[in-house]
N, C-alpha and C positions, 0 to 999 in steps of 0.2 A: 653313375651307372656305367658297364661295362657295354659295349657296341662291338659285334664282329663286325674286321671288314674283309670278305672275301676279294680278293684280285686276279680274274679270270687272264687278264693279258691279253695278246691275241687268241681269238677263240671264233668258234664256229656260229651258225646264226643259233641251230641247237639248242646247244650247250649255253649259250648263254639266257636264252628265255628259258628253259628245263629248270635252271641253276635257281632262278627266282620264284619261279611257280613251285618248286620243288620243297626250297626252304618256307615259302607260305604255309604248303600243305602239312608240312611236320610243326610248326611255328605252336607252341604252347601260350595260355595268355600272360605267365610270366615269364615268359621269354626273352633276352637280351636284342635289342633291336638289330639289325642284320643290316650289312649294304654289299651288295653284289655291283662290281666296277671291271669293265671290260670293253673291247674294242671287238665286238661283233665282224667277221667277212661280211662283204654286200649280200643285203638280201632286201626284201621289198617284205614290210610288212603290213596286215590286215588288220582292221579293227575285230571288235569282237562278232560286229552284225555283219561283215561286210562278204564279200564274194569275190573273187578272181575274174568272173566270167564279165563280171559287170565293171569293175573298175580298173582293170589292168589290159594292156594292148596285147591281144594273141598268142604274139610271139616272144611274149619277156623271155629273158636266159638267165636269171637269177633264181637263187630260193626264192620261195614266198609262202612265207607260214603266216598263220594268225596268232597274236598274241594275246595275251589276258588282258593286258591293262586298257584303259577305255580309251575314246575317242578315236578315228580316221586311219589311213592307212600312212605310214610313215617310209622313208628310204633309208636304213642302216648300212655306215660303214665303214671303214678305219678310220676316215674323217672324221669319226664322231667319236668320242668318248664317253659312253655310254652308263649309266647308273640307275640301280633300282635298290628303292630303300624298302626291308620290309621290317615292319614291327606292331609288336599285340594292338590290338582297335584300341586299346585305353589312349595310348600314346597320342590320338590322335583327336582334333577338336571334335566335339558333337554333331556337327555340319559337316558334311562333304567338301561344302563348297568350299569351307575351311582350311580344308588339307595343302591347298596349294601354297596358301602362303605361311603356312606353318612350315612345311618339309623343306621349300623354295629360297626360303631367305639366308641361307648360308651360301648357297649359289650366289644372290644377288651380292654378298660380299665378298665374294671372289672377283668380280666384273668389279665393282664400286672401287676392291685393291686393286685393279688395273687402272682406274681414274675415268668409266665409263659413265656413262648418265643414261642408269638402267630402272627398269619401273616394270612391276608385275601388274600383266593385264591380264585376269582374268586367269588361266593357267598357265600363260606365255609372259616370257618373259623378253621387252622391248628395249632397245635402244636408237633411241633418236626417232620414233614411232616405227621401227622395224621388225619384226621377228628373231630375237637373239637364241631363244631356245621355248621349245614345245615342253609340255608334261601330258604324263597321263598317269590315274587311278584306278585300282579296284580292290576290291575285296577276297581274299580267299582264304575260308576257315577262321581261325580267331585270327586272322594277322590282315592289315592294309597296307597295299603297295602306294608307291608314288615314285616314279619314273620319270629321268631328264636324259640329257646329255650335252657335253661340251659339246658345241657346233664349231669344230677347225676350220673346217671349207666344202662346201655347197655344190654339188656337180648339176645346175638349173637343169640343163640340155638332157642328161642323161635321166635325169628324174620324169622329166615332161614326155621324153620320146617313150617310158614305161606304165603312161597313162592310157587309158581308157580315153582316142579325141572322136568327134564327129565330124571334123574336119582338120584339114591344116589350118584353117586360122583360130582356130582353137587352141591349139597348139601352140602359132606364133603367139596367141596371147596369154597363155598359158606362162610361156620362157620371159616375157613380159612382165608377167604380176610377180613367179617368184621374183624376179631380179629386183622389182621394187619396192616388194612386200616386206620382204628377208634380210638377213644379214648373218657373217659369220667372223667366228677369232680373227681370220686371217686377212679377211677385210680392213682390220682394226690394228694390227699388234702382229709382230712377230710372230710364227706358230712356237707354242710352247712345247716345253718337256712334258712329258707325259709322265715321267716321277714327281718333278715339279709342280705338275697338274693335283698331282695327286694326293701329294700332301696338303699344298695350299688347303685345297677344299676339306681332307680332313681335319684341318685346324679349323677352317672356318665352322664346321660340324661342332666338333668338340667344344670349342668356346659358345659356342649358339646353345648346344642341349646339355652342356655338361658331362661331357660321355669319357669315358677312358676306352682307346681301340685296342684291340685284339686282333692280329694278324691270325684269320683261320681256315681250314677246309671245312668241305662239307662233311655231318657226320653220317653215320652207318642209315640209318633212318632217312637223311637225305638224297643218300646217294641213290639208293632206291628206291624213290619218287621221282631223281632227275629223273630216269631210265624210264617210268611208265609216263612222265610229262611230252617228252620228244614226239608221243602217240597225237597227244591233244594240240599239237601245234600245226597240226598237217589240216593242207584245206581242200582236199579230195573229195570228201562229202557233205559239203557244205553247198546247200543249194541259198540262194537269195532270189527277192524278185523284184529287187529295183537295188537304183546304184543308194549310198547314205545319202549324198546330196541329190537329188532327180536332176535329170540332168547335165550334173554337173561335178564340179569338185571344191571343196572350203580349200584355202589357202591358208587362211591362218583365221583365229577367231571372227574377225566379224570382216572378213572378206572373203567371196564366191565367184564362182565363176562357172556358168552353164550356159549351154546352147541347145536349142528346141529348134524341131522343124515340124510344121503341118499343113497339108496342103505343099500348096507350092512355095510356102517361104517357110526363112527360116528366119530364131535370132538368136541374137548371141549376147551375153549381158553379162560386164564386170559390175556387182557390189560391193560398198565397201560401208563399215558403218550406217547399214540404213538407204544409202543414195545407188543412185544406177552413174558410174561413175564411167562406163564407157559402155555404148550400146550401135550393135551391127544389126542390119534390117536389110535382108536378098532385096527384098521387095523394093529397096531403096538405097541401093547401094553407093549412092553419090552422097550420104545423109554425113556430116562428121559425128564420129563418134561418141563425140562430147553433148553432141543439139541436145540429150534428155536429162545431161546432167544432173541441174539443180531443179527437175520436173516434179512437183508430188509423183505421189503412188499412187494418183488419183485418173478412172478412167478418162475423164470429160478434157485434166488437164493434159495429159498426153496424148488425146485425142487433137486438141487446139494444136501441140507443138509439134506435130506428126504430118497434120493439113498444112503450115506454114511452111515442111520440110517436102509437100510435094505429095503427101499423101491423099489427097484428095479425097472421093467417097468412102475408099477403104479404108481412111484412115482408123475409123472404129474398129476395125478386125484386128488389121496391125500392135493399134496398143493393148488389144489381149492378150495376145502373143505374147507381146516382150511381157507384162504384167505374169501369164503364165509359164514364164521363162523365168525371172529374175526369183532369186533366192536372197532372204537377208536371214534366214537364219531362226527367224522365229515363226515362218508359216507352220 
């Protein structure tokens, strides 16, 4: 089977999601599968649900569009090596949930030829239990996306200070969790060539689906959907009425982090997997962070380890709090 691969280069934030929505929209369902590969300028992008007003700090000075593809709000930019694969729905398993590790696993032999010990969790793809690289999917017209990127290097601080905090220590824990959530190329390896880059992974492509590439542009029909896409990516009138996570913000699949305030306290709760893996209480600020650790999600149990930490009669209000505070992701 024949595969364009489109190669944007350096490119604008635009022009680059235009480029993939664009070719979805014209996409026939015997269409040759397509891969748009580009190194987007900084921009801060939206999920499909999400809002500006509620998850970004005020005063961001970047773009900040909203994209098609699903999941969370992400940070684009030369540091990242960006791809979006589009091709007819056949191409793809019957499942959704499918898609990732169908489109993913040529990526994961890119990392495996660097001698990494990499493992796809869920849409993310880990090494050493860290976040090596995000994806995201959608659908548009006969054609399915699925979206990665090479992750080079990680700017924590500058990502964290572009969030939506309720406080500074939100924040500090915020610069916190990425740092030990995540991970990037240049943590690991030399930073690579970017032609370099670029073949490897087309070879790994090719031999994975069997494809012959095709260096190509967009045609007459695409270029004129780029053009009316650029419209749809602006988040001007996009009203929301809560943040995706309440709250708070996901870090990477089954890690979160929010903080609530009512009344006169407030809490602040890292999860991770399930567990309250670090938890702040105003009310009880001398508390270490760890005491609810290995707690159930039980009220009566973090009631008991709440009183032992000084909480005394309040301690029942306190653990709704945190209880009402902490996110694992399947409430």
């Amino acid at each position: 089977m024949n595969a364009r691969w489109i190669d944007l280069g350096d490119c604008g934030p635009e022009q680059f999601h235009a480029t993939y929505s664009a070719i979805a929209e014209c996409m026939a369902p015997d269409d040759d599968p397509v891969m748009v590969w580009g190194r987007p300028a900084a921009h801060f992008c939206l999920g499909a649900h999400q809002s500006a007003e509620f998850e970004l700090h005020s005063s961001i000075n970047v773009p900040v569009l909203r994209r098609p593809l699903g999941g969370g709000g992400v940070w684009l930019d030369p540091d990242q090596v960006c791809w979006v694969l589009i091709a007819p729905r056949q191409f793809y398993p019957s499942r959704p949930q499918d898609w990732f590790a169908h489109v993913l696993a040529p990526m994961l032999q890119v990392f495996i030829g660097m001698g990494w010990d990499v493992a796809l969790v869920g849409s993310d793809i880990r090494m050493a239990g860290r976040k090596l690289a995000g994806s995201g999917a959608a659908t548009i017209g006969h054609a399915g996306l699925v979206g990665s990127s090479f992750l080079l290097d990680f700017p924590v601080e500058v990502f964290a200070d572009l969030i939506h905090a309720p406080s500074d220590g939100f924040r500090r824990w915020l610069v916190d969790a990425l740092t030990q959530q995540m991970t990037w190329w240049c943590a690991h390896a030399k930073r690579p060539s970017v032609d370099v880059l670029s073949l490897t992974f087309r070879r790994a492509l090719a031999v994975h689906f069997d494809w012959r590439w095709q260096q190509a542009l967009l045609g007459e029909r695409e270029r004129a959907a780029c053009v009316a896409a650029v419209d749809e990516l602006q988040v001007d009138d996009w009203v929301a009425t809560r943040k995706l996570v309440p709250w708070g913000i996901k870090i990477r699949g089954d890690c979160y982090l929010t903080e609530r305030c009512a009344g006169e306290w407030c809490a602040r709760v890292l999860t991770q997997d399930g567990r309250m893996q670090r938890v702040w209480l105003s009310a009880l600020p001398a508390m270490p962070d760890d005491w609810l650790a290995d707690t159930p999600w039980l009220l009566q149990a973090m009631v008991d380890r709440l009183q032992e930490a000084g909480g005394g009669s309040q301690a029942s209000d306190m653990a709704q709090l945190i209880l009402q505070t902490a996110w694992s992701g399947d409430d």
